[in-house]
VOGU-3710 file (C-alpha; in Angstrom, 3 decimals, decimal comma):
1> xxxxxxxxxx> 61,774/52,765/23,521  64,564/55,168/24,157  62,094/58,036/23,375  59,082/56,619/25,314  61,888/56,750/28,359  62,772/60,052/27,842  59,380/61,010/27,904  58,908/59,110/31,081  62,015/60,692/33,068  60,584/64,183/32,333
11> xxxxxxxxxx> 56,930/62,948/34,104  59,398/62,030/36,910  60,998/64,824/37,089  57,837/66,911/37,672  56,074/64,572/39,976  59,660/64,612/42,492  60,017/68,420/42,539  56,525/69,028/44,103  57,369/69,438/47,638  57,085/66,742/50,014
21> xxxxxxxxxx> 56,733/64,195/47,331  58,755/60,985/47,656  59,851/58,495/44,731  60,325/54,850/45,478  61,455/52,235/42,659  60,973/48,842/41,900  62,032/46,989/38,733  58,238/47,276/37,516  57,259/50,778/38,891  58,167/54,001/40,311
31> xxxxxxxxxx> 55,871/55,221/42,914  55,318/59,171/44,103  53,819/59,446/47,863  52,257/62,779/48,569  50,508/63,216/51,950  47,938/60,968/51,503  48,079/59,989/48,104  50,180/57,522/45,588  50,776/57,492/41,998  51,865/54,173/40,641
41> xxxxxxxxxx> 53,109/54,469/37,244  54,841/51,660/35,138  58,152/51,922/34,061  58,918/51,855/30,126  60,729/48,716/30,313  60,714/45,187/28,934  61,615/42,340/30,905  61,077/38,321/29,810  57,761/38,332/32,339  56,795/41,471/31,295
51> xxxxxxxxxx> 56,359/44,432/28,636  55,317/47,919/29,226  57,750/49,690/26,564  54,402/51,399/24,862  52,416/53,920/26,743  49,520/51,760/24,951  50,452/48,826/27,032  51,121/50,645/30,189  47,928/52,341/30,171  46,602/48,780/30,162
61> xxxxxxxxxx> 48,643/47,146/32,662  47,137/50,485/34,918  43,838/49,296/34,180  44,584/45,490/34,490  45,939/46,798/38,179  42,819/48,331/39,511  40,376/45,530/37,696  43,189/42,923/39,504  43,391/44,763/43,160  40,426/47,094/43,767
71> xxxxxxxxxx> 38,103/44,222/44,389  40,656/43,044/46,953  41,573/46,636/48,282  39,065/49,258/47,580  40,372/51,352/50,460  43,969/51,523/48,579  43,202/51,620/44,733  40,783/54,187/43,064  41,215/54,686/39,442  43,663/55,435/36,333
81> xxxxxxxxxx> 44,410/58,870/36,195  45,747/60,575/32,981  48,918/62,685/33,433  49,692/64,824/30,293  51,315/67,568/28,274  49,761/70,680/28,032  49,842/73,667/25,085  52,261/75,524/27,177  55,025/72,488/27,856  53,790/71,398/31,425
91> xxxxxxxxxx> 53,255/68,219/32,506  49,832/68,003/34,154  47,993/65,119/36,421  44,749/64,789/34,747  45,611/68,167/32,566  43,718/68,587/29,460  46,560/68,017/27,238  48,174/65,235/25,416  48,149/62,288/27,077  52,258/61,129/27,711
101> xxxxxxxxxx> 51,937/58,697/30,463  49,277/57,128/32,787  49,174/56,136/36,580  47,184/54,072/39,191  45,779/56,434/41,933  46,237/55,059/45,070  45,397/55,845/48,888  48,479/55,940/50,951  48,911/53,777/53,920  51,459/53,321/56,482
111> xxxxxxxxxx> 54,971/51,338/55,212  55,333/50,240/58,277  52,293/48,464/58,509  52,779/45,839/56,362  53,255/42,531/57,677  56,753/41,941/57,019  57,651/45,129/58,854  55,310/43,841/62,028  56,726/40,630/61,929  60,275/41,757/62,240
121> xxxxxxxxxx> 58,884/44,125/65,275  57,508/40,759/67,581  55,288/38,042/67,453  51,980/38,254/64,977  49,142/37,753/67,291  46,258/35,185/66,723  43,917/37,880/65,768  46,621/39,202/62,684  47,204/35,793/61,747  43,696/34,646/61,579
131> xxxxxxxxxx> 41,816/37,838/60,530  44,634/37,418/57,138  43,694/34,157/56,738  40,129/35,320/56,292  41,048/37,906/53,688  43,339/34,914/51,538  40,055/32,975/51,909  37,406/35,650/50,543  39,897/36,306/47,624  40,202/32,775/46,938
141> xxxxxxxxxx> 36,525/32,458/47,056  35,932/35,128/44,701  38,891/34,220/42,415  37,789/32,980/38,971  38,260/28,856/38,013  41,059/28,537/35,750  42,445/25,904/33,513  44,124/23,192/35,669  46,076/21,483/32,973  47,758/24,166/31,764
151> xxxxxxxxxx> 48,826/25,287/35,788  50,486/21,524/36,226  51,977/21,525/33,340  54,320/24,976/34,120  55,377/23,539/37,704  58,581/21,635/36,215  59,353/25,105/34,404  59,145/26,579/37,728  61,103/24,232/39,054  64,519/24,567/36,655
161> xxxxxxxxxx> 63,956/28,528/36,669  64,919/28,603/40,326  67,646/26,270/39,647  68,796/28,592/36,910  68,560/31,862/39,365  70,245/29,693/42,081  73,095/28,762/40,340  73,775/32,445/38,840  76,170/34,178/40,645  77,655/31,755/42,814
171> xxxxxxxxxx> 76,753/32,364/45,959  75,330/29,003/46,643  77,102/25,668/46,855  76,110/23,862/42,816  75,501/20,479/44,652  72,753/22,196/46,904  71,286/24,177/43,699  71,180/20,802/42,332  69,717/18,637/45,254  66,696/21,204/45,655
181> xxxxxxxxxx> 66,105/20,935/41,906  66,221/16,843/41,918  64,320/16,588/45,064  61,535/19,057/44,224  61,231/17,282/41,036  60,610/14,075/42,348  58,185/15,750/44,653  56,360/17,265/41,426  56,106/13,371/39,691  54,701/12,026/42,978
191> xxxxxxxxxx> 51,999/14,911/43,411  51,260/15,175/39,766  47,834/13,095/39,886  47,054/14,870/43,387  47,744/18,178/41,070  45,484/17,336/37,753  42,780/15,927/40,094  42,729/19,199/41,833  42,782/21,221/38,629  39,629/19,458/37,448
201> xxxxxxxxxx> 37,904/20,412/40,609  38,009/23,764/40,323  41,257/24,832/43,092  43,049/26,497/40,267  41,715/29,778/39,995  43,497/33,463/38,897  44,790/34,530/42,583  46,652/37,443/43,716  49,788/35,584/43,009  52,199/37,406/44,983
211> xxxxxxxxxx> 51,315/36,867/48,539  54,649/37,275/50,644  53,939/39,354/53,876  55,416/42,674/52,141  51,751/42,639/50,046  49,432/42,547/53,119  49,200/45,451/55,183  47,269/46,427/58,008  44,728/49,235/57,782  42,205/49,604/60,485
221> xxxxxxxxxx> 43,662/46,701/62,418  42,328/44,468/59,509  44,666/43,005/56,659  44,114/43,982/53,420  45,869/42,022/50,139  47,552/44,612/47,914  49,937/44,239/44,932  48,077/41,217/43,306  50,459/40,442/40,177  48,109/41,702/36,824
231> xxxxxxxxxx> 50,815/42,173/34,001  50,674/38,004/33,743  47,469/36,095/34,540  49,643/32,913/33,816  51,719/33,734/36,756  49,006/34,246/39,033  46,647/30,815/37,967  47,475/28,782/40,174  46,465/26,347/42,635  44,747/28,341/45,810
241> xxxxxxxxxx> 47,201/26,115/48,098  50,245/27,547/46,047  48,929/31,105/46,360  48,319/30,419/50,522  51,956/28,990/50,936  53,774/31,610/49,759  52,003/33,724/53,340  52,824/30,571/55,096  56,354/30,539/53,925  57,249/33,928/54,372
251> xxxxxxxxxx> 55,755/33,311/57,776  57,870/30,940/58,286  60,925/32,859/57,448  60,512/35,607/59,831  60,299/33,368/62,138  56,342/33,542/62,986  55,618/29,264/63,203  52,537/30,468/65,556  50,782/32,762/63,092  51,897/30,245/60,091
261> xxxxxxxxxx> 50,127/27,374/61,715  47,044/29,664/63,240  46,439/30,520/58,979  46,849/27,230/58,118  44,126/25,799/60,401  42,336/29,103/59,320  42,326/28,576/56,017  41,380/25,168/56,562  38,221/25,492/58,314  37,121/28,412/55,880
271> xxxxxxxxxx> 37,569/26,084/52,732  36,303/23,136/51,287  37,275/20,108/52,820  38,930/18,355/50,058  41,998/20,692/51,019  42,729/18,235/53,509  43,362/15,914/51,038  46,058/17,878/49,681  48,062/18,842/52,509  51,222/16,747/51,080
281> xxxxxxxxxx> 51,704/19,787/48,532  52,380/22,275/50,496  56,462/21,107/51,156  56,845/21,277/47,663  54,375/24,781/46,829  56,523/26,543/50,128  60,157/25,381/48,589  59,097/26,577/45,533  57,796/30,202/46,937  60,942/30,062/48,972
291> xxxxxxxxxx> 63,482/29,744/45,909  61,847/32,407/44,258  62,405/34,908/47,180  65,690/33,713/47,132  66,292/35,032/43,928  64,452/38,008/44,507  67,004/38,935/47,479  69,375/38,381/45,043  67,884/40,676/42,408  68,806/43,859/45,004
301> xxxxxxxxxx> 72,476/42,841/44,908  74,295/46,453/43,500  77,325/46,408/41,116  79,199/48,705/43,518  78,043/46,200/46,600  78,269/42,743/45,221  78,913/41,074/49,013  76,549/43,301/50,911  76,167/40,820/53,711  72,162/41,443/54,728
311> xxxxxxxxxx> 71,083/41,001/50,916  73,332/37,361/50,804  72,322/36,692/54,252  68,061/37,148/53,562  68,641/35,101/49,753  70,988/32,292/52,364  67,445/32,113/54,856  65,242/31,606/51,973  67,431/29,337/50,525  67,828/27,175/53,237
321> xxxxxxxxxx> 64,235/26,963/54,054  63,241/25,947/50,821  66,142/22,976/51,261  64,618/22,389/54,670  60,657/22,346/53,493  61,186/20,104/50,066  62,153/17,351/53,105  59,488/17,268/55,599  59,846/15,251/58,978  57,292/12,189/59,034
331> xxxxxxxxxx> 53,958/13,069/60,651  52,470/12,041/63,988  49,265/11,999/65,830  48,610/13,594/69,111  45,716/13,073/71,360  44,744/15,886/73,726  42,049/14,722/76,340  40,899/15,853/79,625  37,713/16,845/81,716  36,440/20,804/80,149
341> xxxxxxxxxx> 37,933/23,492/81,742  41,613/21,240/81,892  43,011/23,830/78,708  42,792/21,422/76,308  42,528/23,790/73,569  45,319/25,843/74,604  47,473/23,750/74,752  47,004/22,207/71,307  46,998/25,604/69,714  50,243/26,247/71,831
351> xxxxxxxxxx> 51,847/22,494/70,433  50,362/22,522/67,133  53,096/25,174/65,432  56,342/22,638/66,906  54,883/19,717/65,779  56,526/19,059/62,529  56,108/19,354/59,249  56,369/22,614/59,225  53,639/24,963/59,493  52,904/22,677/62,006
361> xxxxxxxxxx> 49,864/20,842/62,899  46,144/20,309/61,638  44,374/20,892/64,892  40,707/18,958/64,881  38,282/20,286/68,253  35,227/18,291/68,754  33,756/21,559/69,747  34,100/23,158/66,308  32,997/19,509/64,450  29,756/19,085/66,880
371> xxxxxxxxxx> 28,849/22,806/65,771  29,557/21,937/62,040  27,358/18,371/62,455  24,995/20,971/63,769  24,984/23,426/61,095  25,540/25,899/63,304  28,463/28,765/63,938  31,110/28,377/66,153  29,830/29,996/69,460  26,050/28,996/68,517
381> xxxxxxxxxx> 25,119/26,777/72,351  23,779/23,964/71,734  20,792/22,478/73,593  21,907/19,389/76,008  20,117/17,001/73,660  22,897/17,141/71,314  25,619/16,010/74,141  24,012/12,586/73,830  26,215/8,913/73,774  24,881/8,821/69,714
391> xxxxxxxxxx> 25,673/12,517/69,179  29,454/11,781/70,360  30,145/8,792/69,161  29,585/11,128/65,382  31,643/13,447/66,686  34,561/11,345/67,449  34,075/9,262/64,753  34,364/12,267/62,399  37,603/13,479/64,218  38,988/10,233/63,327
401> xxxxxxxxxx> 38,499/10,326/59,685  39,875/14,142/59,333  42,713/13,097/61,523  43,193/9,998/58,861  42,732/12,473/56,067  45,689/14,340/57,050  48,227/11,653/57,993  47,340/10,007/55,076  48,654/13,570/53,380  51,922/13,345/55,575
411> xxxxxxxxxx> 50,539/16,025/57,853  50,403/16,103/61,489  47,152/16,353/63,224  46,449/16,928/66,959  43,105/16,090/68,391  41,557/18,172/70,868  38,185/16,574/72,794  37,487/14,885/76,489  38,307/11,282/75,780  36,566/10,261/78,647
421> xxxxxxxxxx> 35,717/6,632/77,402  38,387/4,278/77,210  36,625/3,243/73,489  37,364/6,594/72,340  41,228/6,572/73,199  41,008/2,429/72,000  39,774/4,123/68,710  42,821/6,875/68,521  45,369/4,290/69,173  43,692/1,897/66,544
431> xxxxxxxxxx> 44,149/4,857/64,051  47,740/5,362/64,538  48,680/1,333/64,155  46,523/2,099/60,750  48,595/4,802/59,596  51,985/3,672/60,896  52,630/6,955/62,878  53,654/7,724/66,275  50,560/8,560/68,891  50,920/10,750/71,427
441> xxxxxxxxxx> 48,096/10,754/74,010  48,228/13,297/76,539  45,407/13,743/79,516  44,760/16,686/81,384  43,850/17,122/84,995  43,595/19,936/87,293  40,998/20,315/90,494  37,315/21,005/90,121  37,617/24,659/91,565  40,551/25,376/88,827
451> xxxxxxxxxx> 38,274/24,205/86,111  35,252/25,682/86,667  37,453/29,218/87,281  38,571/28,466/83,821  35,050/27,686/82,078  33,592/31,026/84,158  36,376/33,138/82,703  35,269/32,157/78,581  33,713/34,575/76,378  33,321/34,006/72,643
461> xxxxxxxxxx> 34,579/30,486/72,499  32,775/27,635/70,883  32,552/25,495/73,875  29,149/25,068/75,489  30,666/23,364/78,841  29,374/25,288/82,062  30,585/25,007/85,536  27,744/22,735/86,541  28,534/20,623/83,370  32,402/20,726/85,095
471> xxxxxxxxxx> 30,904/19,094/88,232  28,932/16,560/86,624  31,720/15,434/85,068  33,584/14,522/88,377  31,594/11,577/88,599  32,487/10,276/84,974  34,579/7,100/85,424  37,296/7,617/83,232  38,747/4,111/83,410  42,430/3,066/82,708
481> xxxxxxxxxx> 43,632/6,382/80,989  46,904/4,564/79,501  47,685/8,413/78,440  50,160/10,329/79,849  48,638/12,327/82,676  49,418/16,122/82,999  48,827/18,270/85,954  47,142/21,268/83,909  46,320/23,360/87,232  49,320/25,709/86,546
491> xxxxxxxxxx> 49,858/28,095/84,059  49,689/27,433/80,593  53,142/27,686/80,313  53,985/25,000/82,376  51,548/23,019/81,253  52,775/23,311/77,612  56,635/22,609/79,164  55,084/19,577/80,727  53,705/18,440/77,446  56,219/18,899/75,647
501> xxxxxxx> 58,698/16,991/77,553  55,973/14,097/77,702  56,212/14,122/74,111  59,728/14,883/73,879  61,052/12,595/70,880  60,342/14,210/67,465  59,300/18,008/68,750
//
């Protein structure tokens, strides 16, 4: 080992005196940007989670990289190039030589770019947050099944290795160490049928495994996954709701709610249903992720800097969300109606990420589940013939059962449609009494002129209301509302502000 390290330090040496090269090091891997090029190469080290003390075995884990991450990045990773020794002494990339070490050949893109890096410039906007919720649910998609059984059975393992990090050092209080442990424990017992039942359906599949906002980056204006863990497939089989909470999380923690709840709902609508029968494992899956960053923060702690106060004070926000998230708030229901054009579905996009449990809200449009009884995509317009008394009464009736699906998971849901008949709003209240939650019905209003601005102003969106449709509906006798009304004919703002002091209690 000492010798393969030798060995190594020499290839560094070369690689950092070419000019303009620069050397970054992790625990894993020492990287060498050049212009527009990276070399990754594996450090000779052994750690409990992973071993690349042989140039054998790093050679490998260079190969496992590129098999791992090019199917998820080909614009980043390209191949395994051979660096060696040649006749005369020299180390050589791709020489002729002996072989002495090996390294993933990479495309260089812009540090900055990386999600974590945006996130701590401003708000994500919808487009970021959705367009990477489409890239988590391709690789998901094209991720490989994976034993279920043997996934459950490492979460209590999981579970008391964060406990064990947490408690190292001293830098958090034992009793909280403790608490998280015991209550994410009990969380694990209660989910553990949920769990197997999931693993037998195929949602435990080999993911990327690492997917904290440093690992997506933004090339093109389009997120790309990078950094997919390959030197332990164990690590990274896991359930596909795990692997998407550790991006909601680390939303969470820099303090992006909007673009956490705009991936949920994302991911949701890209995936099979039966993920919204599952929704009560995410407080548990984002603790988890949560303790482990903790640790990590704690990792970068120096012997000369033991107190360095933005290390402790990134490991104390991690911390403390994963205390927060193991104990989510009881759900509620909210009802959004109004006549189109009112800004219905603004305004439940703008409530859904305050509405807790955190990431916020499963938002259900009748729009989007009229186009899906339709078979059709989103912004697809629909003939009149399927706006029929029948044809809605399937629509609403199907909001109601996703909306049950959720609470029934401890979620929130918010329901965005026109609730013009009273038996529709009889129907949402009904649900509520069923599941025992709080309803919050909220009806928009706002002139005819104002609404058919509104509906002339769309492009792209899946609603196929016109401003004749918006006139037609002026006649509709909406009957005894028993909502609160809202005047929507402001801004959104204060229309959300309105809203939200309507609903007040609980947000």
């Amino acid at each position: 080992m000492k010798d393969e390290m030798a060995t190594q330090e020499r290839v560094f040496r070369t690689l950092a005196r070419h000019p303009g090269v620069t050397r970054i090091d992790t625990h894993g891997a020492s990287v060498f940007l050049d212009g527009k090029r990276a070399l990754k190469i594996k450090r000779a080290v052994r750690f409990p989670f992973l071993d690349y003390s042989t140039l054998e075995k790093r050679k490998a884990a260079c190969e496992d990289e590129i098999r791992i991450n090019r199917p998820l990045a080909p614009q980043i990773y390209h191949r395994v190039v051979v660096i060696t020794e040649e006749p005369d002494g020299s180390v050589q990339v791709e020489g002729l030589g002996r072989p002495i070490e090996y390294a993933v050949d990479m495309a260089r893109f812009d540090e900055n770019m990386t999600l974590d890096h945006l996130a701590k410039a401003g708000p994500l906007g919808a487009k970021i947050a959705s367009a990477a919720a489409d890239a988590i649910v391709a690789s998901h998609g094209a991720a490989t099944a994976a034993d279920g059984d043997a996934w459950v059975a490492s979460i209590p393992a999981l579970i008391d290795g964060n406990s064990r990090g947490l408690r190292a050092g001293g830098h958090f209080t034992a009793g909280d160490v403790e608490e998280l442990g015991k209550a994410s424990h009990e969380a694990f017992l209660r989910l553990r049928p949920l769990l197997a039942q999931r693993g037998h359906q195929g949602f435990v599949r080999r993911c990327h495994g690492d997917l904290h906002l440093a690992n997506i980056v933004l090339i093109d204006d389009c997120p790309v996954l990078f950094d997919a863990i390959e030197f332990d497939p164990q690590m990274a089989t896991v359930d596909v709701l795990y692997d998407l909470a550790f991006t909601l999380m680390d939303l969470l923690h820099h303090d992006q709610p909007g673009a956490a709840n705009i991936v949920l709902n994302r991911y949701l609508t890209g995936t099979p249903a039966d993920n919204l029968d599952a929704l009560s494992v995410l407080p548990l899956f984002m603790s988890i992720r949560a303790a482990i960053r903790a640790q990590v923060a704690l990792a970068r702690l120096k012997p000369t800097h033991p107190d360095d106060p933005d290390v402790l004070g990134e490991a104390r926000g991690y911390f403390d969300l994963a205390r927060n998230l193991i104990h989510p708030a009881a759900p509620r229901l909210i009802a959004v109606g109004g006549l189109s054009g009112t800004g219905k579905t603004v305004l439940a996009q703008a409530l859904a990420p305050v509405v807790a449990p955190p990431p916020g809200a499963v938002v259900l449009r009748s729009d989007l589940v009229r186009k899906q009884m339709f078979g059709v995509e989103d912004t697809h317009r629909l003939p009149p013939s399927a706006y029929t008394p029948e044809h809605a009464a399937r629509v609403y009736d199907t909001l109601a059962q996703r909306a049950r699906r959720v609470l029934a998971q401890g979620h929130s849901a918010i329901i965005d449609g026109v609730f013009a008949r009273e038996d529709e709003r009889d129907a949402i209240a009904a649900l509520a009494r069923e599941r025992n939650v709080p309803l919050n019905g909220l009806f928009l209003v706002a002139d005819l002129a104002t609404r058919q601005m509104r509906i002339g102003g769309r492009r792209g969106d899946a609603s196929d209301a016109t401003q004749e449709v918006a006139a037609q509906q002026e006649h509709y006798n909406i009957g005894r509302v028993g909502w609160a009304t809202i005047d929507a004919s402001g801004t959104q703002e204060q229309t959300f502000k309105n809203c939200r002091d309507a609903i007040a209690e609980g947000i």
